[in-house]
C-alpha positions, 0 to 999 in steps of 0.5 A: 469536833466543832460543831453549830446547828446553823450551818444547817440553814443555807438552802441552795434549792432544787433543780437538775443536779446542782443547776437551779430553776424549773426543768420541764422534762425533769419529772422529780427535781433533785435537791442541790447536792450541797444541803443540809442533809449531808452534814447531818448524815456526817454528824450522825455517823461520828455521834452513832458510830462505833468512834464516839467514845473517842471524840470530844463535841464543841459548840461553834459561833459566828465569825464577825464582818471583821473576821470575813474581812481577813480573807474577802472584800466588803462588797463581796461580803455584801452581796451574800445578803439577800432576800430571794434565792439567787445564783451567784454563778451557774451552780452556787446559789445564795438564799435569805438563810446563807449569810446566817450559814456562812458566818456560823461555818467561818465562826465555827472554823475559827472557834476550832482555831481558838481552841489550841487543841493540837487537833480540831475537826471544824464539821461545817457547811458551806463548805469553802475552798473554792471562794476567793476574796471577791468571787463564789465558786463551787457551792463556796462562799466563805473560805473557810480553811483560807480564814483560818490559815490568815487568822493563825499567820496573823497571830505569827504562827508559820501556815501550810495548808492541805487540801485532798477535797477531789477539786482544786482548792483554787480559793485558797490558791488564789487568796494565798498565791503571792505570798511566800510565807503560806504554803498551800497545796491541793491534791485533785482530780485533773479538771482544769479552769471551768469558768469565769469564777474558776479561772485558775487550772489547777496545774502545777505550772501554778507555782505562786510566789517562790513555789509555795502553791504546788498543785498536785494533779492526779488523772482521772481514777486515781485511788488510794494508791495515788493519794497516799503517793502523792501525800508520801512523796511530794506533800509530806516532804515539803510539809517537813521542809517547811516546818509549819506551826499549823497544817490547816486540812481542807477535808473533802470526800467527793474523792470516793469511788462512789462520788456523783462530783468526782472522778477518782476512786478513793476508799474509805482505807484510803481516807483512815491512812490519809487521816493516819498520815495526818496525825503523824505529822507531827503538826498541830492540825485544824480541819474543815469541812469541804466536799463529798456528795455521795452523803452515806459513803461520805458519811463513812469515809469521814468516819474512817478518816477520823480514825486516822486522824485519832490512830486507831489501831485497826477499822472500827466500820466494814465498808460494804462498797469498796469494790472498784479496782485502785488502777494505780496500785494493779496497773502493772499486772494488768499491763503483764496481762495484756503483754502476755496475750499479745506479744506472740503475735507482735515479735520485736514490738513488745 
């Protein structure tokens, strides 16, 4: 695990959910979703959980302009440099603290990089996968997954990168798209453009150069069953066509059930046996931090993913909450129970 205590410092202020300003019939502002408390709560759990015997603690750095650079422009670097809180766009606010934040995310992501650990977990924020080379998005502002993905092409290794966070990696697509030796794929909630600095859909008709950007989009309430579906019999598939020397894994949990910014149904099982998918790969693995807004169930579902991501043999943590139906998995006894309801009276029909 790479860790640095600075990415604690971006403060993205208060307001209604993750819109910033004064809201007069809001009588509690509530703190932006993306703060420092979440990653705490991440730390804690795997520092206080039952898998901290098996996990191994790195101090993280700061990535250099230079570094930035690989993956943004220097004007768009500029303009992380502030000296009052700003929104870059309608809920991704930049303070005087980001730009520190920022680089400690990115460093601490390339430190995880220069370890050669064959599998490092870079526990960062903000998280990244939504910035592209000249835009914010998303509570975004350095990719941080894209970073690392460059620095490894450029040293010659051959690059893929996963992204299961529950909203389209489109940062990552974009810094990506015309080139056909990275492969890059995102599995997400069905959620389309959303703006001026989210342009791309995320479907899978964005295929990039020569196919190497597939977006895998699931409906909305998709679960376990449909995430590990998708990663079974499209994701891994291509992974092993493809043959990369590092899988790069933008790691968001705000695919939960329980999640205020998704719509998806995941479990903490679900995120063990994508970690355990993971792991099996066969590949060297560097992870970085992205969503999951729900801090306690995310806290909970990245513990549970670590002990994929480690093969542990059985779940070391109850998860307490797990209760929503996997649509997908139990859509076909619903259907029989509906048909067998109705089918006497529309003869011919079903």
């Amino acid at each position: 695990m790479f860790w640095h205590d600075d990415c604690l410092e971006h403060d993205a202020g208060e307001g209604l959910w993750e819109l910033p300003g004064s809201w007069p019939w809001l009588d509690v502002a509530e703190p932006h979703p993306e703060n420092a408390a979440r990653l705490r709560t991440f730390r804690h759990a795997l520092t206080h959980g039952p898998v901290a015997e098996h996990l191994k603690w790195h101090e993280g750095r700061h990535a250099s302009v230079d570094e930035l650079l690989r993956v943004h422009s220097a004007s768009y670097l500029d303009s992380l440099r502030v000296s009052e809180r700003v929104a870059l766009e309608v809920n991704t606010v930049v303070g005087p603290e980001t730009w520190n934040a920022v680089c400690a995310a990115a460093g601490t992501s390339l430190a995880a990089l220069e370890s050669g650990a064959p599998l490092a977990y870079a526990l960062v924020r903000p998280p990244g996968h939504h910035a592209q080379p000249a835009m914010a998005d998303g509570y975004c502002f350095v990719n941080n997954a894209a970073l690392v993905a460059e620095t490894a092409r450029r040293q010659g290794m051959r690059v893929a990168v996963l992204d299961w966070d529950v909203h389209h990696g489109n940062g990552t697509q974009e810094v990506f798209y015309d080139r056909p030796d990275v492969l890059t794929i995102s599995v997400h909630m069905r959620h389309g453009a959303w703006g001026p600095n989210h342009p791309q859909t995320g479907a899978p008709s964005e295929v990039g150069a020569h196919g190497r950007n597939v977006n895998i989009e699931l409906s909305l309430g998709a679960g376990d069953t449909a995430y590990l579906r998708a990663l079974d019999e499209i994701a891994f598939p291509l992974l092993r066509e493809f043959e990369p020397d590092l899988l790069v894994c933008a790691s968001g949990f705000d695919g939960s059930a329980f999640d205020p910014n998704g719509r998806h149904n995941l479990t903490a099982a679900g995120y063990r046996e994508i970690g355990r998918r993971v792991a099996s790969s066969g590949t060297r693995v560097v992870l970085t931090q992205e969503g999951g807004y729900l801090r306690g169930y995310s806290a909970l579902c990245l513990h549970a993913l670590v002990e994929g991501l480690l093969r542990l043999p059985a779940p070391l943590l109850e998860d307490p909450l797990a209760y929503v139906p996997d649509d997908s998995r139990l859509v076909d006894a619903d259907f029989e129970r509906v048909l067998t309801a109705v089918r006497p009276f529309w003869p011919g029909v079903l």
